[in-house]
ZADRENRO-111350 format. One line per field, with one value per residue (C-alpha): residue number from 1; residue in one letter; x, y, z. Coordinates in steps of 0.25 Angstrom, whole numbers, plus 5000, padded with zeros to 4 digits. Layout:
<atoms>
i <- (NUM; ...) .
aa <- (a; ...) .
x <- (X; ...) .
y <- (Y; ...) .
z <- (Z; ...) .
</atoms>
This chain:
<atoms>
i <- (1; 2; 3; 4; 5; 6; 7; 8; 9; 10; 11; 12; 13; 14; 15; 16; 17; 18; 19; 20; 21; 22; 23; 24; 25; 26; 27; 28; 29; 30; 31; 32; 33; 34; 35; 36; 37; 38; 39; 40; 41; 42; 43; 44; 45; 46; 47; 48; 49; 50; 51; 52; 53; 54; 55; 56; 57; 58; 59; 60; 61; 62; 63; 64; 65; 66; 67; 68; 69; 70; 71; 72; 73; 74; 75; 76; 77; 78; 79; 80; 81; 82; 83; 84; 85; 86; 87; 88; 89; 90; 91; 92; 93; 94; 95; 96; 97; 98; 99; 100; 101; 102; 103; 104; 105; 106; 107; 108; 109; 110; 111; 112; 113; 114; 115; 116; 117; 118; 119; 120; 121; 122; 123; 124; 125; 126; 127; 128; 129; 130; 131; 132; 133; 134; 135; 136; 137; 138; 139; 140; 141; 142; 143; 144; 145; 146; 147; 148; 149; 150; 151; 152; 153; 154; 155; 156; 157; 158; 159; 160; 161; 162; 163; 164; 165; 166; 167; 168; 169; 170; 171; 172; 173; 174; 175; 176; 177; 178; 179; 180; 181; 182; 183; 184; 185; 186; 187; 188; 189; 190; 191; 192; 193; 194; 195; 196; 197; 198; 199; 200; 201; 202; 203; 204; 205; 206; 207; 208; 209; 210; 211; 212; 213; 214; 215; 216; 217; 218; 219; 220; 221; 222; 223; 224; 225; 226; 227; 228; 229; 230; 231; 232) .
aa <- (x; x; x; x; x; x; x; x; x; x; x; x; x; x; x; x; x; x; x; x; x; x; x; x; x; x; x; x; x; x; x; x; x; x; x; x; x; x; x; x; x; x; x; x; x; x; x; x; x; x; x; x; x; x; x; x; x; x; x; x; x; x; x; x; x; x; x; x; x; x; x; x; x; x; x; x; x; x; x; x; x; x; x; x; x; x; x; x; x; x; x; x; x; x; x; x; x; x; x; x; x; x; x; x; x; x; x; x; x; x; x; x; x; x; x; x; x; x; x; x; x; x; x; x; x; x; x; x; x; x; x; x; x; x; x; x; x; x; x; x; x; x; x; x; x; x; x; x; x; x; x; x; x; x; x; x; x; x; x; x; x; x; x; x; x; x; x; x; x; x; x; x; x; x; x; x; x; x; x; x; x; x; x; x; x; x; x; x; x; x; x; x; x; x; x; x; x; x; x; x; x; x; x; x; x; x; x; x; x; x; x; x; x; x; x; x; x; x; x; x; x; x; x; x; x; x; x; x; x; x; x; x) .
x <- (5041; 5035; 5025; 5031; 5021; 5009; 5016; 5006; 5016; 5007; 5001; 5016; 5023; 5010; 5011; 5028; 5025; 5016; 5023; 5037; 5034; 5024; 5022; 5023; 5015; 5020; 5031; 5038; 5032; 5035; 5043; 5052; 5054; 5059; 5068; 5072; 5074; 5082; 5094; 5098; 5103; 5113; 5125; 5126; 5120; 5123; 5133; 5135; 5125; 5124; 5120; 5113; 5116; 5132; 5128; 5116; 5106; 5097; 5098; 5097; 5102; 5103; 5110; 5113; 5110; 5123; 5123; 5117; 5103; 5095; 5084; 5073; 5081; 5084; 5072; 5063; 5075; 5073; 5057; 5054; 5065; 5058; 5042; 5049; 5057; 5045; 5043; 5057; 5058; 5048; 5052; 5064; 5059; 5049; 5063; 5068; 5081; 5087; 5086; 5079; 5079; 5081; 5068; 5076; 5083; 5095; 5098; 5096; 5107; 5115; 5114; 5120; 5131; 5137; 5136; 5143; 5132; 5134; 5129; 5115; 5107; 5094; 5096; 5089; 5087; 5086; 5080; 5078; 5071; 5076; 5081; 5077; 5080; 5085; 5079; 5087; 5087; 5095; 5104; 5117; 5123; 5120; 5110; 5096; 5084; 5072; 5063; 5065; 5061; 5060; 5052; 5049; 5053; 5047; 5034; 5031; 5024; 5031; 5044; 5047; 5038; 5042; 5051; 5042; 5048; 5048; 5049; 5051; 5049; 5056; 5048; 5055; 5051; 5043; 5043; 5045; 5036; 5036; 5031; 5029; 5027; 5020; 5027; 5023; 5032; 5035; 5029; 5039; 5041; 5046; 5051; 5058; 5075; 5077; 5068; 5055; 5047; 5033; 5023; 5022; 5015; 5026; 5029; 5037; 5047; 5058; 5057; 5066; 5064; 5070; 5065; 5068; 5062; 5057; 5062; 5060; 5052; 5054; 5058; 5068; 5063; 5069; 5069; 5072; 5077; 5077; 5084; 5086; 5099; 5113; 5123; 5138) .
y <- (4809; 4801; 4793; 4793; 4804; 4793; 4781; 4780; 4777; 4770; 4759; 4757; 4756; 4747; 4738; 4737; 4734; 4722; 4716; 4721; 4727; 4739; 4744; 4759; 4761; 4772; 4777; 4780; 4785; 4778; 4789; 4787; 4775; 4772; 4784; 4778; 4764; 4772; 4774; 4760; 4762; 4774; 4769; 4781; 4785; 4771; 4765; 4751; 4740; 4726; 4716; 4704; 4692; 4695; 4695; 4683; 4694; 4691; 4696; 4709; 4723; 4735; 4747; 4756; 4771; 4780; 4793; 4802; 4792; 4798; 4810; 4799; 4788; 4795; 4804; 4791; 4785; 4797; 4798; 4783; 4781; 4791; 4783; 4769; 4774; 4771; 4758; 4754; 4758; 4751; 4739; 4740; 4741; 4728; 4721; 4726; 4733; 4745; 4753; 4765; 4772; 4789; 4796; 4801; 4794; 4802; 4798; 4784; 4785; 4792; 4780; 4771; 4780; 4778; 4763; 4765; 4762; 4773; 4767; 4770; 4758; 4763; 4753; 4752; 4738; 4732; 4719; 4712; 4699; 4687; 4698; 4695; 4701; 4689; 4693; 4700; 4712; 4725; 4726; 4733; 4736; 4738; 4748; 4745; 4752; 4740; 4744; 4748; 4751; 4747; 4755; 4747; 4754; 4747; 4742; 4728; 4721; 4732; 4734; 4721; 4707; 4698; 4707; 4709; 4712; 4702; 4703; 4690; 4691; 4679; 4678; 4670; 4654; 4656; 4656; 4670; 4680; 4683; 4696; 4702; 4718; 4720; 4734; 4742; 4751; 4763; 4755; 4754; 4744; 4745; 4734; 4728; 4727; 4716; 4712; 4718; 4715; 4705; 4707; 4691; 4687; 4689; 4703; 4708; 4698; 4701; 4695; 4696; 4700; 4700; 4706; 4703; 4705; 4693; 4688; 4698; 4691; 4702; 4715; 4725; 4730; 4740; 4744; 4756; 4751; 4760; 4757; 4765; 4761; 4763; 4752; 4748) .
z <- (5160; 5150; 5158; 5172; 5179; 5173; 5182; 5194; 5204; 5215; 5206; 5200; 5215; 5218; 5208; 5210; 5224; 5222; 5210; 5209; 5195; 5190; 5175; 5173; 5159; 5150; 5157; 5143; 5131; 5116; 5112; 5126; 5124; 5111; 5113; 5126; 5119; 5107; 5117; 5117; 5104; 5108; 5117; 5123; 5137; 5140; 5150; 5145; 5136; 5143; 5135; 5140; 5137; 5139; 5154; 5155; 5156; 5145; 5130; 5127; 5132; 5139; 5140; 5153; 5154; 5157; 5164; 5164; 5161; 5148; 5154; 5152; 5161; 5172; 5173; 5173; 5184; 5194; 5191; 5193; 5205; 5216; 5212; 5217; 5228; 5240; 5234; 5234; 5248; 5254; 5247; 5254; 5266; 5265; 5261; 5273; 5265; 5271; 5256; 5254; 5242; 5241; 5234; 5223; 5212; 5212; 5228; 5225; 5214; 5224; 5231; 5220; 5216; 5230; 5230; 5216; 5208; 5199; 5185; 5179; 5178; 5167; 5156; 5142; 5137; 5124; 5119; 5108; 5101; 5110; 5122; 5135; 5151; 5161; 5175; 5183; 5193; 5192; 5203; 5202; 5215; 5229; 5225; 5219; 5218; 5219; 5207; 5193; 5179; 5165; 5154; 5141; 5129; 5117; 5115; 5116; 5105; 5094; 5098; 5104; 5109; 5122; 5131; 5144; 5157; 5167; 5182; 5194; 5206; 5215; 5228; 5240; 5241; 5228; 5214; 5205; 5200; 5186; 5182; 5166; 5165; 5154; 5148; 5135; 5129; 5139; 5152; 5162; 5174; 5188; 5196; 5207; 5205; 5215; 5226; 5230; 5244; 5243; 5254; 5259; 5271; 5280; 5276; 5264; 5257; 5246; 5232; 5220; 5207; 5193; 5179; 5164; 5151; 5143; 5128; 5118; 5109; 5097; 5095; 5103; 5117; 5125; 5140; 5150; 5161; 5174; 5185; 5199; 5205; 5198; 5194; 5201) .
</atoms>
């Protein structure tokens, strides 16, 4: 599956674990992605288009996977899910939270379904000169897997310039963390939804994090977004 059997899972969750974050180089080839980013184009297999700046969200926009997701969506969604599981669980249980999450993806939306979060969340974005992502976390009921993924489908410095994803990290008593994920065309990113636990003198403490994409400088830049929870 493109570059998903090339991901070494232990650096990736190593690296989440201590910064919130972790690149995962070439998990899309070219070819995938502009195929991928060509969909946008095409109104069907899409549940509805949100524009941004309607709702205070930034400028730009994005459009939401129907079902059944595109083979390429929701084999990556069912692949990715069951590698972040451990580490979503012991998160929860350094935050003290009663959540555990099942090992396969398919339970988890179970899960969902019966809290009535029945619609599918992947998203493909699209921005353009000027466009930008207002922080924010993707919360959409009761129901919220802690970590997701966004796959860059166009290569910066051609395609487009400016766009980089952004990540803060809100500690308590302290001023927030910003953190910049440099991604090439195909490079994908995993990251906290919400909150995520810091090891601190006195044991584990939460923090809160959001993440955005920066002003487009130029060009048109486009985004799989995968994430592993269902909508109300």
């Amino acid at each position: 599956m493109n570059g998903l059997a090339r991901v070494d899972w232990p650096a990736v969750l190593a690296e989440l674990d201590a910064q919130g974050a972790a690149r995962m180089p070439g998990l899309l080839d070219a070819a995938a992605c502009r195929t991928m980013a060509a969909r946008y184009e095409d109104a069907q297999g899409f549940r509805s288009r949100v524009v941004m700046q309607r709702h205070g969200y930034g400028q730009g926009e994005y459009r939401y996977f129907d079902y059944p997701l595109p083979d390429p969506v929701a084999a990556l969604r069912s692949a990715i899910y069951p590698q972040l599981v451990p580490l979503a669980n012991r998160w929860c249980e350094r935050m003290n939270l009663d959540t555990r999450y099942p090992a396969a993806h398919v339970d988890y939306l179970q899960r969902c379904h019966a809290a009535g979060q029945t619609r599918p969340t992947p998203l493909l974005l699209q921005y353009g000169a000027g466009d930008y992502n207002c922080l924010h976390q993707d919360l959409y009921g009761a129901e919220a897997f802690p970590l997701q993924v966004a796959v860059l489908l166009s290569q910066p410095g051609a395609d487009f310039t400016g766009g980089e994803f952004v990540l803060t990290e809100q500690r308590p008593r302290m001023q927030s963390r910003p953190e910049v994920v440099p991604l090439q065309q195909g490079d994908a990113v995993v990251f906290a939804v919400h909150h995520r636990p810091v090891q601190g003198s006195r044991g584990s403490y939460r923090v809160n994090l959001r993440h955005g994409v920066s002003r487009i400088r130029s060009g048109r830049r486009h985004t799989l977004g995968i994430i592993f929870h269902d909508a109300a």
